[in-house]
One Martini backbone bead per residue (centre of mass of N, CA, C, O) as a GRO file, in nm:
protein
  216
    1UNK     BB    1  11.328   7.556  15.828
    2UNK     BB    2  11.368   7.521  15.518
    3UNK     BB    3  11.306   7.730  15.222
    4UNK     BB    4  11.167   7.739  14.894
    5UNK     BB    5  11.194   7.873  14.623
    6UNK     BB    6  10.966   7.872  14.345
    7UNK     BB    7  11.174   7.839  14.070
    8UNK     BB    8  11.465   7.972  14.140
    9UNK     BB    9  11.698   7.838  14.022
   10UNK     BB   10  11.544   7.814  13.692
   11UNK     BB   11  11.485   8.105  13.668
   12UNK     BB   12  11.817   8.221  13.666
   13UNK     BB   13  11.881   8.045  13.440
   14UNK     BB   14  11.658   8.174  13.242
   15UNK     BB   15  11.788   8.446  13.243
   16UNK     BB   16  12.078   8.407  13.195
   17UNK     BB   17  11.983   8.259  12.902
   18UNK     BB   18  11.876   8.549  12.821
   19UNK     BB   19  12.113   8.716  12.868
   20UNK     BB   20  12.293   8.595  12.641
   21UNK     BB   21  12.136   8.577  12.403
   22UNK     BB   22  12.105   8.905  12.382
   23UNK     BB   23  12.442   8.956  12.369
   24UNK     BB   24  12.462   8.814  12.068
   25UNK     BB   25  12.340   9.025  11.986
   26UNK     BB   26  12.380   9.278  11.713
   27UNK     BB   27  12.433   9.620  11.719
   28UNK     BB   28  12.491   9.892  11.623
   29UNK     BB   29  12.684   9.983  11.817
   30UNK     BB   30  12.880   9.738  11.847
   31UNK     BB   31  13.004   9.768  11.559
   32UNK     BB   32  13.138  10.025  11.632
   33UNK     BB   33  13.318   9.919  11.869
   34UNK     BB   34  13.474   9.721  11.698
   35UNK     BB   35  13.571   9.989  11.512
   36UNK     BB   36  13.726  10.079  11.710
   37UNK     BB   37  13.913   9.839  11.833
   38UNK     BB   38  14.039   9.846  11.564
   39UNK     BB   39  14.196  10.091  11.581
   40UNK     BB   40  14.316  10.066  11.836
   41UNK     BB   41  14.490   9.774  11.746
   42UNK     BB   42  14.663   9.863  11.504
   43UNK     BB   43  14.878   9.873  11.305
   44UNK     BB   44  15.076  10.131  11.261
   45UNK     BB   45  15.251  10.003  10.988
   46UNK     BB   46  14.932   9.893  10.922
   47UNK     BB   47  14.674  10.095  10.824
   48UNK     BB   48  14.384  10.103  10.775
   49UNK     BB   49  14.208  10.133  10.551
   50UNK     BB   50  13.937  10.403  10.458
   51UNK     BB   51  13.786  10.241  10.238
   52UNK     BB   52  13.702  10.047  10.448
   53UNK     BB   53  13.581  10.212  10.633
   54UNK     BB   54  13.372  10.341  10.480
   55UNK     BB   55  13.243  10.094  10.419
   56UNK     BB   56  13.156   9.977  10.690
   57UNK     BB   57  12.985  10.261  10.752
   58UNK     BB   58  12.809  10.176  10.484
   59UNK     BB   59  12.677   9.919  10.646
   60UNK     BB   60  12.565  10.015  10.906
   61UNK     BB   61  12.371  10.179  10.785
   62UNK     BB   62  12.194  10.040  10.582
   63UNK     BB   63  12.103   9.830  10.801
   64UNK     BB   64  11.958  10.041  11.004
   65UNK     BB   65  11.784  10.132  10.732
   66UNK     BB   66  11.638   9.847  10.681
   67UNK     BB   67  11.495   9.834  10.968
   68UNK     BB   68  11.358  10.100  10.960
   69UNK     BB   69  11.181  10.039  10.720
   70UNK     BB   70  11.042   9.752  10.782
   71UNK     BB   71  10.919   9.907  11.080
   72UNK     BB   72  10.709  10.069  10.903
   73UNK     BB   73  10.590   9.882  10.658
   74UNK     BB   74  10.456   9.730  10.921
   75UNK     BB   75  10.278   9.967  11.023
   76UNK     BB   76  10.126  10.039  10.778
   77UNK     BB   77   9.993   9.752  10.720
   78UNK     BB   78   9.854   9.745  10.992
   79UNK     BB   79   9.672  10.023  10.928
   80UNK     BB   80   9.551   9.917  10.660
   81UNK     BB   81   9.428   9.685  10.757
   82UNK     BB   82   9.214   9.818  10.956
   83UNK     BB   83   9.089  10.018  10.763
   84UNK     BB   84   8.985   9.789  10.584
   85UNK     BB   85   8.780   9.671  10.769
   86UNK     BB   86   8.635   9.908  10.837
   87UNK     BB   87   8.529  10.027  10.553
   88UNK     BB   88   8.396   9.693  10.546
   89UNK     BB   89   8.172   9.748  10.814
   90UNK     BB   90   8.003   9.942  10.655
   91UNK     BB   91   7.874   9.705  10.420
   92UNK     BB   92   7.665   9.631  10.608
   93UNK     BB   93   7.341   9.568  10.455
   94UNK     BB   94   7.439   9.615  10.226
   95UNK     BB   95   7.459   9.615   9.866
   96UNK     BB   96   7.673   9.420   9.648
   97UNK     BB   97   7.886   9.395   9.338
   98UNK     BB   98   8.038   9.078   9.198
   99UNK     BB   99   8.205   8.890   9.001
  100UNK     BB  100   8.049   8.671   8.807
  101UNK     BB  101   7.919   8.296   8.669
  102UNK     BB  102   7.755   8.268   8.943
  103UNK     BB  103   7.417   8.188   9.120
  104UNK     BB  104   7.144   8.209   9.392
  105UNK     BB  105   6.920   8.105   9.408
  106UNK     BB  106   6.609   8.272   9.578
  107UNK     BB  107   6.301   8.329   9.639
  108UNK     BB  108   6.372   8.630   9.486
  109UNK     BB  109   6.600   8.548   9.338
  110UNK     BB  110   6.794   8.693   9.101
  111UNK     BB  111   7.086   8.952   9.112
  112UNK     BB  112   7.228   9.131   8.834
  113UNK     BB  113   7.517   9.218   8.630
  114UNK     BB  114   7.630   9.385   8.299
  115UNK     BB  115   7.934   9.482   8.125
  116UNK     BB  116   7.905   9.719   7.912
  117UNK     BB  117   7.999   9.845   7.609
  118UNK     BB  118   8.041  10.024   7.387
  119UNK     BB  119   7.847   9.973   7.187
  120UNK     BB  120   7.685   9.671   7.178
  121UNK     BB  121   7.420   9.630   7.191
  122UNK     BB  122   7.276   9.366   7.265
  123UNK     BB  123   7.165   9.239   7.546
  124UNK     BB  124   7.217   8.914   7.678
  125UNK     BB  125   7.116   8.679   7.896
  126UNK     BB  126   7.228   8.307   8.051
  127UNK     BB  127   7.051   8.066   8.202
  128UNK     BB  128   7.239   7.780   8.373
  129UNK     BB  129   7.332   7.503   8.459
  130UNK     BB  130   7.566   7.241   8.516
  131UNK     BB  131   7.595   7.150   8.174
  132UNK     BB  132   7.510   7.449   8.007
  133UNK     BB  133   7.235   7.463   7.964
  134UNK     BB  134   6.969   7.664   7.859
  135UNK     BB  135   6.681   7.829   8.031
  136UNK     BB  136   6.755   8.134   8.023
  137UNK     BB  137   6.659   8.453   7.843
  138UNK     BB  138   6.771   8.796   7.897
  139UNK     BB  139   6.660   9.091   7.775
  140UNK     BB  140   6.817   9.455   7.757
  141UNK     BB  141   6.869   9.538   7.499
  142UNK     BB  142   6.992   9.890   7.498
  143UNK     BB  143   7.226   9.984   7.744
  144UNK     BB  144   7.404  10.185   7.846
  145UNK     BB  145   7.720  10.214   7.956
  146UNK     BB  146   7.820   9.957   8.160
  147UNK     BB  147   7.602   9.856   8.456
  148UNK     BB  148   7.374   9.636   8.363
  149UNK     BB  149   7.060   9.530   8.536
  150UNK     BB  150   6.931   9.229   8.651
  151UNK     BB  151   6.617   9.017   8.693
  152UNK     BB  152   6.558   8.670   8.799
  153UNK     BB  153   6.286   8.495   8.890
  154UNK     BB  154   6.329   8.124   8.842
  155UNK     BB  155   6.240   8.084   8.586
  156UNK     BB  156   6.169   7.940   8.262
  157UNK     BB  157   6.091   7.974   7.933
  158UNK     BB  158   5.802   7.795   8.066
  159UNK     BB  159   5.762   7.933   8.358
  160UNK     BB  160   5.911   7.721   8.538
  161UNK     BB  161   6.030   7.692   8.830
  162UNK     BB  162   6.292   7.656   9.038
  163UNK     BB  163   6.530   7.563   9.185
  164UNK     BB  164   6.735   7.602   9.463
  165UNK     BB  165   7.050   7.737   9.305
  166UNK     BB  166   7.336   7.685   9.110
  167UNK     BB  167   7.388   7.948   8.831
  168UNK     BB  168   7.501   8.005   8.509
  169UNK     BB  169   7.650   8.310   8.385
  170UNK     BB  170   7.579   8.511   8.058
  171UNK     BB  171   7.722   8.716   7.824
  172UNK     BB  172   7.602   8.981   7.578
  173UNK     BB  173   7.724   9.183   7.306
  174UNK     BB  174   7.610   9.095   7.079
  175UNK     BB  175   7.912   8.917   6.985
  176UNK     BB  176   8.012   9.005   7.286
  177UNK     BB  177   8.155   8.915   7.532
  178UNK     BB  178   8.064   8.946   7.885
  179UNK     BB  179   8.072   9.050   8.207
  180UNK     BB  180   7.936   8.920   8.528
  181UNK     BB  181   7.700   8.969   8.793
  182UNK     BB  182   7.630   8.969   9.137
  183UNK     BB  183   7.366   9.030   9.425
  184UNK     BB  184   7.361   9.098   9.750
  185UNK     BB  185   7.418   9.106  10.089
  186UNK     BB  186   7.583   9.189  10.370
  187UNK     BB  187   7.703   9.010  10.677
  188UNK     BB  188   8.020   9.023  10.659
  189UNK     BB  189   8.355   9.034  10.801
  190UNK     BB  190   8.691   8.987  10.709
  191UNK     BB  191   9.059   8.851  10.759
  192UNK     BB  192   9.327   8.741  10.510
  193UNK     BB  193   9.588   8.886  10.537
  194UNK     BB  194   9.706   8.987  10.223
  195UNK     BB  195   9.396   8.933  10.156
  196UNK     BB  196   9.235   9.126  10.291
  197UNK     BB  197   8.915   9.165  10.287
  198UNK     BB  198   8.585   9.002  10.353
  199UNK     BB  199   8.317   8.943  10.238
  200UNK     BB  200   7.976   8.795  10.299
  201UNK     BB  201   7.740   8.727  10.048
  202UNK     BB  202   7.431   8.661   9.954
  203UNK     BB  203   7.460   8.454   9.709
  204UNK     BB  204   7.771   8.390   9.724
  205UNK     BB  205   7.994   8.453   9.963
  206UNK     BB  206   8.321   8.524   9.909
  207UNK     BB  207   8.453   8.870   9.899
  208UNK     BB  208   8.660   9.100   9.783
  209UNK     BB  209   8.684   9.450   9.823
  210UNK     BB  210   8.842   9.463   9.540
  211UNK     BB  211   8.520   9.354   9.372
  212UNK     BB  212   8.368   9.562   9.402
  213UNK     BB  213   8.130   9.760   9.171
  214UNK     BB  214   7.893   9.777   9.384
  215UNK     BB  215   7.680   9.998   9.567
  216UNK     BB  216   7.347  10.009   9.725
   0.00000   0.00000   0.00000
């Protein structure tokens, strides 16, 4: 009684048709292979042009060299990329500070910061609810140039506490509008492809590595 080898026919045409695929590939020493039996089938009476020549030479060098670049290119993105999510997963548990235009009350308030500009005058910091309506201002006095902290208790003018939710924020140094932030605790980070890692920011939610203005 014969025996049958388990896919033996389809394995062998499946090999046969993966090594046509290969063989159908032209790779550098091919090439070259083409350009040697093309010198050696020439009409001696009509010897290829040399600049021709030359010209074939430093097409296949080119190619070459654009392979071996694309393969730096790509390993050193996926090394960048590596590095960059590692040196995100050291600011889990870290506090970090990110531009934004609203932030998330919760139990203990919010936490966030505005980017004074040299001699700005009064900073005024501005909580508005979802219709743009001002619940609550914040003065900062006038604190020197850079990053400076506020800290917003979740209550409005009259002192009544609000609900937790989202808020958004407004500030201004003098009569000049300038950029907020809020403050958060990193809980986890994540990979994007082309845009880099990704933050978990408790009270913001995703923010990317490269908008970190602060790290506490």
């Amino acid at each position: 009684m014969s025996s049958m080898a388990i896919g033996g026919p389809a394995t062998s045409s499946t090999a046969q048709a993966a090594s046509l695929g290969k063989e159908k590939t032209l790779n550098q020493a091919d090439f070259l292979s083409l350009l040697v039996q093309q010198m050696r089938n020439q009409d001696p009476t009509k010897p290829v042009d040399s600049s021709q020549m030359v010209s074939q030479l430093a097409q296949i060098s080119q190619v070459s060299a654009t392979q071996a670049l694309q393969t730096s290119f790509d390993s050193l993105s996926q090394s960048l990329q590596g590095n960059q999510l590692l040196q995100a997963s050291s600011l889990v548990g870290h506090r970090v500070t990110v531009p934004s235009q609203a932030g998330q009350l919760q139990a203990g308030g919010l936490d966030g910061a505005v980017n004074v500009p040299a001699g700005g005058g009064t900073v005024l910091v501005q909580v508005t609810d979802a219709s743009g309506n001002v619940l609550r201002t914040l003065n900062l006095g006038q604190p020197a140039s850079g990053l400076a902290a506020f800290h917003w208790d979740g209550k409005d003018e009259g002192g009544t506490a609000l609900p937790a939710g989202t808020y958004g924020l407004k500030a201004q140094a003098g009569n000049t509008a300038v950029a907020t932030y809020v403050s958060g605790r990193v809980n986890g980070v994540s990979m994007t492809g082309s845009d880099g890692a990704y933050l978990d920011v408790d009270g913001f939610g995703g923010a990317l590595l490269s908008q970190v203005a602060q790290i506490n």
